[in-house]
C-alpha positions as CSV (number, residue, x, y, z in Angstrom):
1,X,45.2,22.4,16.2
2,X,43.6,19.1,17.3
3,X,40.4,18.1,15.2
4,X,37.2,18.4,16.4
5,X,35.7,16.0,18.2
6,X,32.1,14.5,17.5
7,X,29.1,16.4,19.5
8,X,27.4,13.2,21.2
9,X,24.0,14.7,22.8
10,X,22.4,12.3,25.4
11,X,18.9,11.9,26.3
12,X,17.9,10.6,29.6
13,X,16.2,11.4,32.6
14,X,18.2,9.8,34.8
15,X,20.9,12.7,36.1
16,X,23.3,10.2,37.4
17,X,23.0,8.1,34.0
18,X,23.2,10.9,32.1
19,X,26.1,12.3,34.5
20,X,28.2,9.0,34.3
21,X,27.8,8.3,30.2
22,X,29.4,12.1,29.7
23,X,32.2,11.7,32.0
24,X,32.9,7.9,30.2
25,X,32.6,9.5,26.8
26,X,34.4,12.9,27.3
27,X,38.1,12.3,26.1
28,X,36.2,11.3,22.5
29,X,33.1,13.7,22.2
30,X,32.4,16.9,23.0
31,X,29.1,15.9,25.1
32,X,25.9,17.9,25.7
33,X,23.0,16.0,28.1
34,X,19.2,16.5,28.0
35,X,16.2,15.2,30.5
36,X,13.1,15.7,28.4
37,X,11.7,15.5,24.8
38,X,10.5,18.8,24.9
39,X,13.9,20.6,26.3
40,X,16.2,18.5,24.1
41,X,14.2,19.7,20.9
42,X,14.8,23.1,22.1
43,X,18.4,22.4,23.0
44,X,19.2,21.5,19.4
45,X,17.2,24.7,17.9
46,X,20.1,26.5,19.6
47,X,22.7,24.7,17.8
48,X,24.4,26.0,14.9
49,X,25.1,22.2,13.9
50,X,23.1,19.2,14.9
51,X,25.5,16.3,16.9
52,X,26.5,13.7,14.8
53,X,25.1,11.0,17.4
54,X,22.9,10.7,20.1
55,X,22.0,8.3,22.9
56,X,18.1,8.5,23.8
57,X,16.5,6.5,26.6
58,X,13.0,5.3,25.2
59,X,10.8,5.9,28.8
60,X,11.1,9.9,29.2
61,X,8.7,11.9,30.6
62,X,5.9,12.6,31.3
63,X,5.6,8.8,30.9
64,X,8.6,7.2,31.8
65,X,7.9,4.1,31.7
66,X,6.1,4.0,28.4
67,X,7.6,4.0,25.0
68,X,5.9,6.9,23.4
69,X,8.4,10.2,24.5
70,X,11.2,8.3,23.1
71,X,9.7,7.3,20.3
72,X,8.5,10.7,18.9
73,X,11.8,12.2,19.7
74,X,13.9,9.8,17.5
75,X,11.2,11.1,14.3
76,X,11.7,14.5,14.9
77,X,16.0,14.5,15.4
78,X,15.8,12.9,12.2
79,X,13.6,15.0,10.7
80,X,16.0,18.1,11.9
81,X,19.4,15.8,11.4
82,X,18.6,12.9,9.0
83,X,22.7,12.1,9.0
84,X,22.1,12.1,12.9
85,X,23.5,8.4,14.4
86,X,20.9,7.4,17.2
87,X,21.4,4.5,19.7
88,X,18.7,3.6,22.2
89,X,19.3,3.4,25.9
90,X,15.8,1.5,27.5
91,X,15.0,-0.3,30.6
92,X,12.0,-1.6,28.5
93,X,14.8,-3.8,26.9
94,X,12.1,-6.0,24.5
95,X,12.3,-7.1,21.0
96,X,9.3,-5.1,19.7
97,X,10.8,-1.9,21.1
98,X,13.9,-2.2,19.6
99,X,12.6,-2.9,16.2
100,X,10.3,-0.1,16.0
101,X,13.0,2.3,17.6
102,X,14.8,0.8,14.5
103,X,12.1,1.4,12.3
104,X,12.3,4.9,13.2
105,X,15.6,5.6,12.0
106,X,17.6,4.4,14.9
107,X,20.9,2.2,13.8
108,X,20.9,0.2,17.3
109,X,19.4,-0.8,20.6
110,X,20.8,-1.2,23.7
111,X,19.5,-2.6,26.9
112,X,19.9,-0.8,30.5
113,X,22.0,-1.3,32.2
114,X,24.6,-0.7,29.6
115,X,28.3,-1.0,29.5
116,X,30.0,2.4,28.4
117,X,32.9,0.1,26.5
118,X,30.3,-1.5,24.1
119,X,28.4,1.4,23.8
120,X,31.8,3.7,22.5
121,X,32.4,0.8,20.1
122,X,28.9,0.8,18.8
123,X,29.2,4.8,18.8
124,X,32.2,4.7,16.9
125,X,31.3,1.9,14.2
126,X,28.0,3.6,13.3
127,X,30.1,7.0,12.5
128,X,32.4,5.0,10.4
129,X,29.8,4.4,8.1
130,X,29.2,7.3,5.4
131,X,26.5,9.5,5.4
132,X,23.5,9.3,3.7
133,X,24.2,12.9,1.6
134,X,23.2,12.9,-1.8
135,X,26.5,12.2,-3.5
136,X,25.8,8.5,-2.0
137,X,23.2,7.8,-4.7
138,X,23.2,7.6,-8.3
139,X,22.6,10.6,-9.7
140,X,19.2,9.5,-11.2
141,X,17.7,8.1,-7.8
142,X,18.4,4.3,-8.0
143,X,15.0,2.5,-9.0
144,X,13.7,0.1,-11.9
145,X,9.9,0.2,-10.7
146,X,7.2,2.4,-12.5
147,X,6.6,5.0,-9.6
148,X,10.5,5.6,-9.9
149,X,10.1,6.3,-13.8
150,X,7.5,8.8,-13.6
151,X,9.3,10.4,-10.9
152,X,12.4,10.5,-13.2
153,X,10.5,12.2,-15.7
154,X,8.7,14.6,-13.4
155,X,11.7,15.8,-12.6
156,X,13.7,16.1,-15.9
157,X,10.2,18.0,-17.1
158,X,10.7,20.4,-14.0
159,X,14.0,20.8,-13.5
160,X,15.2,23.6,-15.7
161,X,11.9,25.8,-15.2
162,X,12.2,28.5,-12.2
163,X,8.5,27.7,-10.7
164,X,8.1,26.2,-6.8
165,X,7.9,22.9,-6.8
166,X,6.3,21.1,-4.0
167,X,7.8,17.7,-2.6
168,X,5.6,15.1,-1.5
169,X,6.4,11.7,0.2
170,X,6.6,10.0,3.7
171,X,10.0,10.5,6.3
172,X,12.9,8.7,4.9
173,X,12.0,8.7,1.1
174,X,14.8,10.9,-0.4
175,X,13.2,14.4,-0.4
176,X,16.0,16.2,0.3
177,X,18.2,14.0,-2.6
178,X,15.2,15.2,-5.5
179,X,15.7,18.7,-4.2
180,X,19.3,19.0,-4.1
181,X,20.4,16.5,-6.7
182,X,17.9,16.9,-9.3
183,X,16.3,20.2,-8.7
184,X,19.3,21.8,-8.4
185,X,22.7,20.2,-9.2
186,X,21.7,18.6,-12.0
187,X,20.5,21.7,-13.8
188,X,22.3,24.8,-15.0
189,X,21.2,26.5,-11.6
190,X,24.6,24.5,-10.1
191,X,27.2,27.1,-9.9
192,X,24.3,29.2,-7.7
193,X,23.8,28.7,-4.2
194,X,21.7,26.2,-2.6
195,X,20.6,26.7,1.0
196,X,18.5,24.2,3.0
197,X,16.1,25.4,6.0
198,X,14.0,22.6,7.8
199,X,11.3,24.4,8.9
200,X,11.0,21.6,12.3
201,X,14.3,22.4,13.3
202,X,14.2,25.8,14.7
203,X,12.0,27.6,17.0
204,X,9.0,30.0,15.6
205,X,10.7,32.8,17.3
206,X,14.0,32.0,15.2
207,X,12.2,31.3,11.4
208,X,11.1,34.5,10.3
209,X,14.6,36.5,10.8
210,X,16.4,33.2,9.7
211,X,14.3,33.2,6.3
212,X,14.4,37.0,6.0
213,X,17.2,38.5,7.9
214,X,17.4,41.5,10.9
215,X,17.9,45.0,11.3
216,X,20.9,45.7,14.0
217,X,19.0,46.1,17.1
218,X,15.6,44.4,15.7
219,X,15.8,42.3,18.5
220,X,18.1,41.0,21.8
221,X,21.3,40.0,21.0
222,X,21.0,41.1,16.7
223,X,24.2,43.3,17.6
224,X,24.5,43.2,13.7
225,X,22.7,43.0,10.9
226,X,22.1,40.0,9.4
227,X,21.2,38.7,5.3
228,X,18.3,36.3,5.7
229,X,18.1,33.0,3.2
230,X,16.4,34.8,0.9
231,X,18.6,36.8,0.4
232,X,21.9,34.3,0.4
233,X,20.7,32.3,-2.3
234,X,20.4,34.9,-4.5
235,X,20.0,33.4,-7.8
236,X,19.9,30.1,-6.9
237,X,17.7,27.7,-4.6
238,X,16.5,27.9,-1.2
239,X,14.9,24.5,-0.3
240,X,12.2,24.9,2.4
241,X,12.3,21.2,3.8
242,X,8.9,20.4,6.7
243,X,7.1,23.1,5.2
244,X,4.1,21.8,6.9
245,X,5.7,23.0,10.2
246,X,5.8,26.6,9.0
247,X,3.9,28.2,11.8
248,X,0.7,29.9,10.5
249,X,1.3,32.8,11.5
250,X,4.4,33.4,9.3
251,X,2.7,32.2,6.0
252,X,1.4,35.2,5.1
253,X,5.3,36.7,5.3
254,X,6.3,33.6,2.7
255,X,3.1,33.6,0.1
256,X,3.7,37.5,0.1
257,X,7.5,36.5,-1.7
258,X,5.9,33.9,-3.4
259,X,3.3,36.1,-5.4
260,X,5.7,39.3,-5.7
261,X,8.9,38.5,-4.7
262,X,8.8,41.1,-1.6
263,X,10.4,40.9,1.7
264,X,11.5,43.2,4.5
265,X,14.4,42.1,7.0
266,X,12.8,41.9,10.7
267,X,13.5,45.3,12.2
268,X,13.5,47.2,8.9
269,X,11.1,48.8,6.3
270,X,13.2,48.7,3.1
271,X,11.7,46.3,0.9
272,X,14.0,43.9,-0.8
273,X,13.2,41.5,-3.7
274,X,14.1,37.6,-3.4
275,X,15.2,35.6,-6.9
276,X,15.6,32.5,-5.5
277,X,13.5,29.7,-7.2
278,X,11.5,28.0,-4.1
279,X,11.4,24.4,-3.6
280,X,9.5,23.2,-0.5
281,X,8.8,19.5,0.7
282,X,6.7,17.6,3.7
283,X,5.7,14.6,5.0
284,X,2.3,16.0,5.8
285,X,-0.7,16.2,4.0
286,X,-1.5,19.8,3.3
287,X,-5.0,19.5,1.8
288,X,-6.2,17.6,5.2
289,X,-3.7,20.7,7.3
290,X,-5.5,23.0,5.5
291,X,-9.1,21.2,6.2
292,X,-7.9,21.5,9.8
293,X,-7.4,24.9,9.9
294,X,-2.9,24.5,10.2
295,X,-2.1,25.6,6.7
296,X,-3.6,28.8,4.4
297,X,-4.9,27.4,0.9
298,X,-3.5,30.1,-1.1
299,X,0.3,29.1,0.3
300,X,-0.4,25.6,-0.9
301,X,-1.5,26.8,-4.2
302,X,1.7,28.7,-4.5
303,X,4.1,26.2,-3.5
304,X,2.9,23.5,-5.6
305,X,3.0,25.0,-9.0
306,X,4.2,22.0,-9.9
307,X,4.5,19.1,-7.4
308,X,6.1,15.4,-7.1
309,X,5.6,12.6,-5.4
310,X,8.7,10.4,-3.7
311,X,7.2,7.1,-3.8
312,X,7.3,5.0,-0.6
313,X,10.1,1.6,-1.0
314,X,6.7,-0.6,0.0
315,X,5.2,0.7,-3.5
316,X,8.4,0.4,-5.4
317,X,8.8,-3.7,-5.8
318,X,12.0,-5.1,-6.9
319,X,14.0,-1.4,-6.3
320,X,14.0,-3.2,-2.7
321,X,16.7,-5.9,-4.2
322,X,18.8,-2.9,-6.1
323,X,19.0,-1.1,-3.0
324,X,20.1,-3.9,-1.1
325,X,23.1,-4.7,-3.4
326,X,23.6,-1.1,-4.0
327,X,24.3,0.0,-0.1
328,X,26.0,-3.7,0.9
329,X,28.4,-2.4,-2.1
330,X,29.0,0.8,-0.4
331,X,29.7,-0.2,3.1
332,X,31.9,-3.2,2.3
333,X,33.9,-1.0,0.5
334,X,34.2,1.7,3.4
335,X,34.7,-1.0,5.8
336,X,36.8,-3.3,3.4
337,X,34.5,-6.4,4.4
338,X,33.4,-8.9,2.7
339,X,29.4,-8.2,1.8
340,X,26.8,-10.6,3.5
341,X,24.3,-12.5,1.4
342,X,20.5,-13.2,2.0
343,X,18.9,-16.7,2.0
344,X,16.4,-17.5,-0.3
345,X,14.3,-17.5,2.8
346,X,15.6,-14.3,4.0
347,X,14.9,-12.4,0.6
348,X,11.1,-13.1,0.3
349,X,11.2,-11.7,3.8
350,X,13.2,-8.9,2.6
351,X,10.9,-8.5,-0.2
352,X,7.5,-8.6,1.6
353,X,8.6,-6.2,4.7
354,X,7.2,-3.0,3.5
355,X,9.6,-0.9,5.2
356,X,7.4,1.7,7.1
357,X,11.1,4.1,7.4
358,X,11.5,3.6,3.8
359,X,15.2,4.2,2.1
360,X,16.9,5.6,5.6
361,X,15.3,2.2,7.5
362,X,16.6,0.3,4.6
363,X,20.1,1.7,4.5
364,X,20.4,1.3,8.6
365,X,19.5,-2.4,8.2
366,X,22.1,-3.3,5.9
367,X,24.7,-1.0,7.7
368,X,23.5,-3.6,11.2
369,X,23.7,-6.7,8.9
370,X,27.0,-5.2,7.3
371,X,28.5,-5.5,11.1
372,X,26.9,-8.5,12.5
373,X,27.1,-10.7,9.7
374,X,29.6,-9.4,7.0
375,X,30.7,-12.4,5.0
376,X,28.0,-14.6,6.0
377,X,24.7,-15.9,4.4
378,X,21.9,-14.0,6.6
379,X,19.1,-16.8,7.8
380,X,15.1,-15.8,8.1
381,X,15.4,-15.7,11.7
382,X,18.5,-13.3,11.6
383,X,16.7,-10.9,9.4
384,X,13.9,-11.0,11.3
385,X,15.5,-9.5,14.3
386,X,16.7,-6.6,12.2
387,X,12.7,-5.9,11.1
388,X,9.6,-4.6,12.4
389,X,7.1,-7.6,11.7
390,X,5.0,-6.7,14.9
391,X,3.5,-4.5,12.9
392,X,-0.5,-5.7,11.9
393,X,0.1,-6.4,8.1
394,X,0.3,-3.7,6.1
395,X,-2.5,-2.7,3.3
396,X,0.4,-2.6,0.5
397,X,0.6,-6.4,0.5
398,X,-3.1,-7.2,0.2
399,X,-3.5,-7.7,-3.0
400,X,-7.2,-8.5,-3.8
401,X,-6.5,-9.5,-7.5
402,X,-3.7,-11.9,-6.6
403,X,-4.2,-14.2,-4.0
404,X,-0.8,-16.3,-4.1
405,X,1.0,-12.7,-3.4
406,X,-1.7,-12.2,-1.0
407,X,-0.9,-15.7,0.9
408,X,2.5,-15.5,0.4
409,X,2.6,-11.9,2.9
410,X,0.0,-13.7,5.5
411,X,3.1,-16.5,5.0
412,X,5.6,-13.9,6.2
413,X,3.4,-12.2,9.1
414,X,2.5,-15.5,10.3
415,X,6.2,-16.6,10.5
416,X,7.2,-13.3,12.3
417,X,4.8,-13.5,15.0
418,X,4.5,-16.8,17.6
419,X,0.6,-15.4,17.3
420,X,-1.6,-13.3,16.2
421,X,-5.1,-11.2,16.3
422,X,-6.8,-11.9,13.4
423,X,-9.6,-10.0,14.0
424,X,-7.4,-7.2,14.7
425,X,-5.6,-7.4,11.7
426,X,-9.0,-8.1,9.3
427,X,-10.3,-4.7,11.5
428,X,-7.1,-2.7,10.5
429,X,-7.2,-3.6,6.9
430,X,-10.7,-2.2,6.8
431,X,-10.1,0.8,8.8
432,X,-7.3,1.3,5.8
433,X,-9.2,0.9,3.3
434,X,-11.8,3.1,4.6
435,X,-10.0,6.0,5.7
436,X,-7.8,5.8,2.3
437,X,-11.5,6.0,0.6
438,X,-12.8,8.7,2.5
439,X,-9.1,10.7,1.5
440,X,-9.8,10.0,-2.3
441,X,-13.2,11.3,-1.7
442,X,-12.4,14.4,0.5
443,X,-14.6,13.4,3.2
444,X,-17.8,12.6,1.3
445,X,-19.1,9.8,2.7
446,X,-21.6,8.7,0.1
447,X,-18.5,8.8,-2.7
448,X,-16.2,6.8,0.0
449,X,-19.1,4.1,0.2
450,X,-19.4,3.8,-3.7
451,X,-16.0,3.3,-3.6
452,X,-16.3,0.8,-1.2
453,X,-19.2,-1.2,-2.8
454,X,-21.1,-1.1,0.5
455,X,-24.0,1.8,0.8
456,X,-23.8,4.6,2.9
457,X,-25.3,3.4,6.4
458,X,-23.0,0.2,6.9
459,X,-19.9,2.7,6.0
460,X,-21.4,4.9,8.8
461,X,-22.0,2.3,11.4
462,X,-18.1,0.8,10.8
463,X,-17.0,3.8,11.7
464,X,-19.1,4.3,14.3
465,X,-17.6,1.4,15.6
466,X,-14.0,2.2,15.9
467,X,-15.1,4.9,18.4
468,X,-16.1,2.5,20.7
469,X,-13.2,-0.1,20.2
């Protein structure tokens, strides 16, 4: 039997695009086409596995000629496939585009009108490269810097109890590796099954028997009865991945296993009892979804018996270097080439870009350097390409009790950029700190303002001001 070819799903549209990249690519992939953000998402819900690639044009609609569509729908396929290899097809065929569509997750950019040729060869180098799965890492999630420690002991404190643990920490961060690896694998819960749901990937309709399991004839099509997560991991862990996506309406169905352990299959009255220990993980914050109304206090009380935070790579210093080495290591051994090397320019770029798509953005850039450059010594400029230094300064590298670090990252911004707004950037480094004051202060404006060392009024009037910027 010949093996399966590679599902390549294609986002554009453009029919006759769309039309004439499946015909070029059909003795290779098995090929499935999309015109919209909205009816590709729901496309891939139907899926029983997610493609291993995808070409996306940036300008879908209902604004094709605008970035945003395109944008949005690289976050979410990576949110439902984070092994998923995306390559961007755009008219809108500028540098700033392309690194943000990096910074996003995607591992290339290409320009329309594009040659199919090139495109199959960049298609086929980025599957060569391994997958970012957990066995990838070091067991003990590589890292020297102190948020990494205390993370390392949260989770050797947690591991072997059978309480939820919630999973905190921005898209790209390793969630999935601290659930799987070290919530899991690592402890004497191994030998027990582990099953992963992301709660973004499938439609509301399809959650509630997926997590629980149907009655033969509970619904169209349930010809069968079904076992429900739950109920397949047993003993062992069901991981509960973009739990800030669990529509509201089902959390009432999940707190009720949570505080007793009951659940009925969709279709049936029998009431079984789950024994699987609960780990869940977002990218959200829940205390401002449950502010908003999106998320039920008592589930978020529930989940996060215990909870951990994955640090993001901007706040873990020098870990930046280590995973550097650590992935040029790995690729030049899958691809037997030589590894590239930074110049001392190029690493205090390196080391002042804070990343915004944290480990998966890191491990894309070195698998593009890896290609373009292996065996050479990487230049400022070269690097520069690869990053997204559009971006106003980030808050992480203002630091007010150091001001050689402090010009040493204006330094790096004002290299990136032929020029820049400065009063837009001084204007986004307050709103940061502002907004980060009023989150440590749950909204109370007079605590924010303390915080701030300015008094209540002049906090209230800045703000006041961003309405009518």
């Amino acid at each position: 039997m010949p093996a399966a070819k590679p599902l390549l799903l294609i986002v554009d549209d453009d029919s006759l695009i769309s039309e004439s990249l499946s015909f070029a690519f059909a003795d290779e992939f098995d090929v499935i086409s999309s015109h919209s953000r909205p009816h590709c998402l729901s496309l891939i819900r139907q899926l029983r596995f997610a493609p291993q690639a995808a070409l996306i044009d940036l300008g879908l609609p209902p604004t094709p000629h605008r970035p945003e569509e395109g944008y949005a729908l690289i976050s979410e396929l990576l949110a439902i496939a984070p092994n998923m290899k995306i390559i961007v097809l755009s008219g809108q065929n500028d540098e700033s585009n392309a690194r943000h569509a990096r910074t996003l997750g995607a591992v290339d950019f290409v320009g329309k009108p594009c040659d199919p040729t090139r495109l199959n060869s960049l298609l086929k180098q980025a599957l060569d490269f391994p997958a970012n799965d957990a066995n990838e890492l070091d067991p003990d999630l590589l890292g020297e810097s102190l948020p990494m420690q205390r993370l390392r002991i949260q989770l050797r404190q947690y591991s072997e109890l059978g309480f939820p643990v919630l999973i905190e920490g921005e898209s790209g961060c390793g969630k999935d590796i601290v659930a799987n690896r070290h919530l899991h694998f690592l402890t004497e819960r191994r030998n027990t099954p582990f099953l992963a749901l992301n709660c973004a990937a499938l439609s509301p309709t399809l959650i509630e028997p997926t997590l629980f399991g149907y009655a033969r004839g509970a619904f169209t099509g349930a010809t069968n009865a079904k076992a429900g997560y739950f109920e397949e991991a047993s003993n062992g862990t069901l991981f509960l991945d973009e739990i800030g996506e669990l529509p509201l309406e089902l959390q009432p169905k999940l707190l009720r296993v949570l505080e007793n352990g009951e659940y009925q299959r969709v279709g049936e009255t029998q009431t079984r009892i789950a024994t699987a220990r609960i780990i869940a993980a977002t990218n959200r914050d829940l205390r401002q979804e449950i502010r908003a109304g999106r998320f039920r206090s008592d589930l978020y009380h529930r989940l996060s018996v215990f909870t951990v935070n994955v640090p993001p790579l901007r706040d873990r210093g020098r870990d930046r270097l280590l995973l550097l080495n650590h992935f040029r290591s790995v690729f030049a051994t899958q691809t037997r080439a030589p590894i590239f090397t930074l110049s001392p320019e190029a690493e205090l770029v390196w080391m002042n870009y804070s990343f915004p798509g944290n480990v998966r953005e890191l491990r894309n850039i070195v698998i593009r350097l890896t290609a373009h450059y292996s065996g050479q010594k990487v230049s400022r400029e070269q690097l520069a390409q690869e990053l997204d230094l559009d971006e106003t300064l980030p808050i992480s590298n203002i630091q007010t009790d150091s001001r050689e670090h402090t010009r040493s990252a204006a330094l790096i911004h004002l290299n990136a950029a032929p020029a820049i707004d400065l009063d837009a950037t001084l204007a986004s480094l307050e709103r940061s700190y502002i907004e980060v004051a009023l989150e440590l202060s749950d909204g109370n404006m007079s605590q924010a303002a303390r915080r701030l060392g300015i008094n209540r009024t002049t906090l209230y009037n800045r703000m006041q001001g961003w309405k009518q910027q």
